[in-house]
C-alpha positions in Angstrom: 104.5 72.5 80.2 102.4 74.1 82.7 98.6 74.9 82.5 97.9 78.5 82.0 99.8 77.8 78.4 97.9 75.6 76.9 94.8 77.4 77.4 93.1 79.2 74.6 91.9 82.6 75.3 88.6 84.5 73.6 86.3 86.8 73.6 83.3 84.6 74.6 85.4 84.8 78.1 83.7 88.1 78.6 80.6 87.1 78.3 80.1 85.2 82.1 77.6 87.3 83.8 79.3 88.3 87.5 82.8 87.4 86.7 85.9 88.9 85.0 88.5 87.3 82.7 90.8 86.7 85.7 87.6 84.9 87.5 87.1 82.9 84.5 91.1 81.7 84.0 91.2 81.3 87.8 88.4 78.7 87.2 90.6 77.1 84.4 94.2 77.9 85.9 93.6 77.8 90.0 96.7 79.9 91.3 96.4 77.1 94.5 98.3 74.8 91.7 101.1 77.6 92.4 101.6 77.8 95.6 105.7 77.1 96.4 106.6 77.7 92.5 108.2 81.1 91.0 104.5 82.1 89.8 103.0 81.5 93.1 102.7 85.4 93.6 100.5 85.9 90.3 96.8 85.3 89.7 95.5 83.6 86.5 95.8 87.0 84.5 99.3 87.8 85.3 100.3 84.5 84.2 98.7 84.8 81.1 100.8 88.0 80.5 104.1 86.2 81.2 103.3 83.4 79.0 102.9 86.0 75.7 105.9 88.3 77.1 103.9 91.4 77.9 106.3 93.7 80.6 103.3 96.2 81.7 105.6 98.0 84.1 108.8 99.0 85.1 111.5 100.4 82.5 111.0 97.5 80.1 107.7 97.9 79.5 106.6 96.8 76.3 104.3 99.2 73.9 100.7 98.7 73.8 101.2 96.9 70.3 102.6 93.7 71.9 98.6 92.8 73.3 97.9 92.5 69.7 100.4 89.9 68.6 98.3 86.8 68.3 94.7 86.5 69.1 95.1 85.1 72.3 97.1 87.7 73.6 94.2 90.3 71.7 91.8 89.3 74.1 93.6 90.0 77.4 93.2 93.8 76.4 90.6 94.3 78.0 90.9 93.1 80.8 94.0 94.6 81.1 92.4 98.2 80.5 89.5 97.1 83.1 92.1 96.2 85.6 94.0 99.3 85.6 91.0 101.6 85.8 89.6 99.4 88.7 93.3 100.2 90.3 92.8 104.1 90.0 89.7 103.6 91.1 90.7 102.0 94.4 93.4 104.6 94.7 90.9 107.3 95.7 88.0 105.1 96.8 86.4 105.7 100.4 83.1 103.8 99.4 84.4 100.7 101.0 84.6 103.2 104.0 81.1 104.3 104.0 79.0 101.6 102.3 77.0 98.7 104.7 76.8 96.7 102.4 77.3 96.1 98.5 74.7 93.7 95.8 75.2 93.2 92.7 72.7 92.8 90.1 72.8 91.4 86.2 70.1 93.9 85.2 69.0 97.7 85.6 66.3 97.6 87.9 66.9 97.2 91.4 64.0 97.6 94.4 66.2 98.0 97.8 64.2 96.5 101.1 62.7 98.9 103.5 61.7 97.8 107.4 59.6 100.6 109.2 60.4 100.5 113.3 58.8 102.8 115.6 60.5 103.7 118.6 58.1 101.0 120.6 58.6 98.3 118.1 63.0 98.7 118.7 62.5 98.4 123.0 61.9 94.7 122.0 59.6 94.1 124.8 58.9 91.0 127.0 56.7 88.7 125.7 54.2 86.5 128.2 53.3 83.2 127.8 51.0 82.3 124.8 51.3 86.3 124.1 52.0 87.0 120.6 55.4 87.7 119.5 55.4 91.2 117.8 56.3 91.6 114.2 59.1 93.6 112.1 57.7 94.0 108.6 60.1 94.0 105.6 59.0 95.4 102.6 60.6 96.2 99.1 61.0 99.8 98.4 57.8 102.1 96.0 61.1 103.3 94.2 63.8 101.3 92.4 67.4 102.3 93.1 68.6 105.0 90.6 72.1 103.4 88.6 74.4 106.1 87.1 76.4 104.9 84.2 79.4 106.5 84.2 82.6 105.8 81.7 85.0 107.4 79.1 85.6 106.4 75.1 89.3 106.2 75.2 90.9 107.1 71.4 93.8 106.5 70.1 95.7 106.5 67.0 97.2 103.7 65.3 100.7 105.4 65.7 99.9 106.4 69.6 99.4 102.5 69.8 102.4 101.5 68.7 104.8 103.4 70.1 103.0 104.1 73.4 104.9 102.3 76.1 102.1 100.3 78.4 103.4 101.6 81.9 102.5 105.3 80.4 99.2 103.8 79.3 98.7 102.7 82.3 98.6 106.0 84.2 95.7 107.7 81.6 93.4 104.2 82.8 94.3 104.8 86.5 93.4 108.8 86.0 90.2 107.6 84.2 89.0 105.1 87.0 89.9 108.1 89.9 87.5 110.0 87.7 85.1 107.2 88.1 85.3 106.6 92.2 85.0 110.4 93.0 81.6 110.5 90.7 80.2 107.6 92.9 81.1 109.0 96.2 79.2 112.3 94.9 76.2 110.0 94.3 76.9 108.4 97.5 76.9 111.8 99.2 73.8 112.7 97.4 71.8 110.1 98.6 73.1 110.0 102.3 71.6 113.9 102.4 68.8 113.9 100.0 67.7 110.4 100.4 67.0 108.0 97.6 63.6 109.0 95.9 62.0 106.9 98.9 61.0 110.1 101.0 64.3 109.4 103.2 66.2 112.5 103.4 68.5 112.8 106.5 67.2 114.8 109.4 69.6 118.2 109.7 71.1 119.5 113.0 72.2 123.0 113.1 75.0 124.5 115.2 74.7 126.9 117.7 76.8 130.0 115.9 76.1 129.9 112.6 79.8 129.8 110.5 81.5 127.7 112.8 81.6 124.2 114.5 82.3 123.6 118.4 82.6 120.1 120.3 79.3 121.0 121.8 77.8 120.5 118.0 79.1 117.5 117.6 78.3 116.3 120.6 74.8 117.3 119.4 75.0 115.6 116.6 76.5 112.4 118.4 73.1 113.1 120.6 70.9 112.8 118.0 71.8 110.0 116.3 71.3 107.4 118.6 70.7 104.8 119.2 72.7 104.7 116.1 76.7 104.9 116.4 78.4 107.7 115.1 81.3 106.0 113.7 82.1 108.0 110.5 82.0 112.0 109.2 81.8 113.5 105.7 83.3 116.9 105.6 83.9 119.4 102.4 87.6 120.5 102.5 86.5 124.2 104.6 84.4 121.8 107.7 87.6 119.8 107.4 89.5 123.0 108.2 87.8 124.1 110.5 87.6 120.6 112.4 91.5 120.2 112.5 91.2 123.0 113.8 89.6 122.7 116.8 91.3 122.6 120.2 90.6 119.0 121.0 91.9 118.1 117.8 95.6 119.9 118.9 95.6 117.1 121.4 99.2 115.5 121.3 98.3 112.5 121.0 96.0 113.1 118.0 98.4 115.5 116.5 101.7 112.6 116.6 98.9 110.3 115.0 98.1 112.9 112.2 101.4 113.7 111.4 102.1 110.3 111.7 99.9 108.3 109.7 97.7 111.0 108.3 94.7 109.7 110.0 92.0 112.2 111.2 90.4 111.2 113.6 87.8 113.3 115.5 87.3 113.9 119.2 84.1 111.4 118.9 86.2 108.6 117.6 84.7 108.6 114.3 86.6 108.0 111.0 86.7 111.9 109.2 86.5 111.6 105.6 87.5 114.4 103.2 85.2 114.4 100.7 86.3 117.4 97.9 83.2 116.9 96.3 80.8 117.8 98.8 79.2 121.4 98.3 77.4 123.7 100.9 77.8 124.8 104.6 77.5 121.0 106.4 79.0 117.7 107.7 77.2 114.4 107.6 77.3 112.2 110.4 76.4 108.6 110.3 76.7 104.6 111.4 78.4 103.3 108.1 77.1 100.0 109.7 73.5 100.2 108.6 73.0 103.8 106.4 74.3 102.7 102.8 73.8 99.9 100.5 76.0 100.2 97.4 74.1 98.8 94.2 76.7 98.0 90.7 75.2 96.0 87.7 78.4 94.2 86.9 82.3 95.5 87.3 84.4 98.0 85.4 83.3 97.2 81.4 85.6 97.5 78.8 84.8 97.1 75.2 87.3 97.5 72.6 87.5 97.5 68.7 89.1 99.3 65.4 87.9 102.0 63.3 90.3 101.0 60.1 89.2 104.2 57.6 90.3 106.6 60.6 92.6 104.1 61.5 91.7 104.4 65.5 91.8 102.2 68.0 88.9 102.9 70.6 88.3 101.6 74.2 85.2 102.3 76.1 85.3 102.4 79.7 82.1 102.1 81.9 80.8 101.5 85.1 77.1 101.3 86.3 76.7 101.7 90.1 73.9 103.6 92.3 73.0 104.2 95.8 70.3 102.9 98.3 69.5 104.3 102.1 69.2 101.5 104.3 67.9 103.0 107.6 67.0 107.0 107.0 67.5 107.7 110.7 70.9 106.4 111.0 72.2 109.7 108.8 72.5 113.5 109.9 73.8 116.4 108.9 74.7 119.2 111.0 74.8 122.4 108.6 77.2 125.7 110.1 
């Protein structure tokens, strides 16, 4: 009999600060002990779904009821609901796209680093013999990092339970977790223009004719942020428009790859990001290589249990996460 069915699932599982279930049956059933079998393509979790039976996809998917079965198969729940919302989530996520870096923390206060280089101290200047070697001072932030908990109580009957069929479940946890992502990148957003509470909002660069955007202001903006690279754009849906709308975006070349692939690239070589959630008359501009540091106490939280007088079954669904500017002059904003 293989491994992942002799192992005894509970609750306590949850408990591991930093890991999920799946980490923590990964540690007890490696999927390396797979590799060449017929379960080689599943991780510790999907495994334990085969073993009880549970079809989450496809046309015969099984109805929620089936998780509840033994105890064992209770306690995958969970895990199952974080997974899914963690899947919508990376459906719609460009953090990855725009974060430096991400740390995660097992509390709720976080102080972010801070190191303050003039334009002398960044020439890196030759040093004589003897001579001492200038300093770069690192220092934690006067502010801590402000985390945004952000989540949903899920409800549902008894009856909605028990006849809902998992796949269709499925889709309401992927809807919840796209919910989730595009709050972040508004945080996200927030902090790249309006800084972090450390006195590090980004510098703005306006256009030359207000109500529209040339190549000359982005070349502006490309200008001004050096030494830094401009390697990636934020734009509300109207900049968007009017970017792609540009004549040197109506190269060929960049229209085939458009049409293409859908990839929007701008005549700068940066990455352009649509960003729906972004309000107000402007762009950001930045080097995704040294301007964000992502901050999450923990992963997508899922806590489940039964009211039996109202006889409802409730699910809640949270996910702490906050934002932190690394270097303040590696962000700008050109407003039109």
């Amino acid at each position: 009999m293989a491994n992942f069915e002799n192992i005894t699932i509970e609750k306590g599982m949850y408990q591991q600060k930093g890991k999920t279930l799946t980490d923590v049956l990964e540690t007890l059933d490696p999927s390396e002990n797979y590799k060449g079998t017929a379960l080689s393509n599943l991780d510790a979790f999907s495994r334990q779904l085969k073993r009880f039976d549970i079809k989450v996809n496809g046309s015969g998917s099984d109805c929620v009821e089936k998780f509840f079965q033994s105890s064992d198969s209770a306690a995958l729940f969970p895990e199952y609901v974080s997974r899914a919302v963690r899947q919508g989530m990376e459906r719609v996520d460009i953090l990855p796209q725009i974060v430096a870096t991400v740390t995660n923390i097992d509390g709720m206060d976080y102080r972010s680093i801070e190191s303050d280089m003039t334009d002398d101290d960044k020439t890196l200047k030759p040093v004589g013999e003897g001579a001492v070697i200038p300093q770069t001072k690192i220092k934690t932030r006067e502010n801590l990092v402000k985390l945004h908990k952000r989540g949903r109580m899920l409800v549902a009957s008894y009856e909605a339970v028990r006849f809902q069929r998992i796949d269709l479940f499925t889709v309401t946890l992927r809807r919840i977790g796209e919910y989730i992502a595009r709050a972040q990148l508004k945080d996200a957003i927030d902090v790249l223009v309006n800084g972090d509470g450390n006195a590090n909002p980004a510098a703005n660069v306006d256009v030359a004719a207000s109500g529209s955007i040339t190549y000359a202001d982005l070349l502006k903006l490309w200008s001004q942020l050096s030494p830094y690279e401009l390697n990636t754009i934020i734009a509300p849906t109207d900049a968007m428009q009017k970017l792609l709308s540009m004549s040197e975006m109506q190269d060929a070349n960049a229209g085939l790859d458009f049409q293409a692939s859908g990839r929007m690239i701008t005549p700068l070589g940066a990455s352009l990001l649509h960003a729906p959630e972004m309000t107000g008359s402007k762009i950001i501009g930045f080097d995704k290589n040294c301007a964000l540091e992502m901050v999450q106490a923990g992963n997508v939280n899922t806590d489940y249990d039964k009211l039996i007088d109202r006889q409802l079954e409730r699910a809640a669904i949270t996910c702490t996460a906050g934002f932190s500017k690394i270097f303040a002059d590696s962000v700008k904003t050109l407003s039109y």
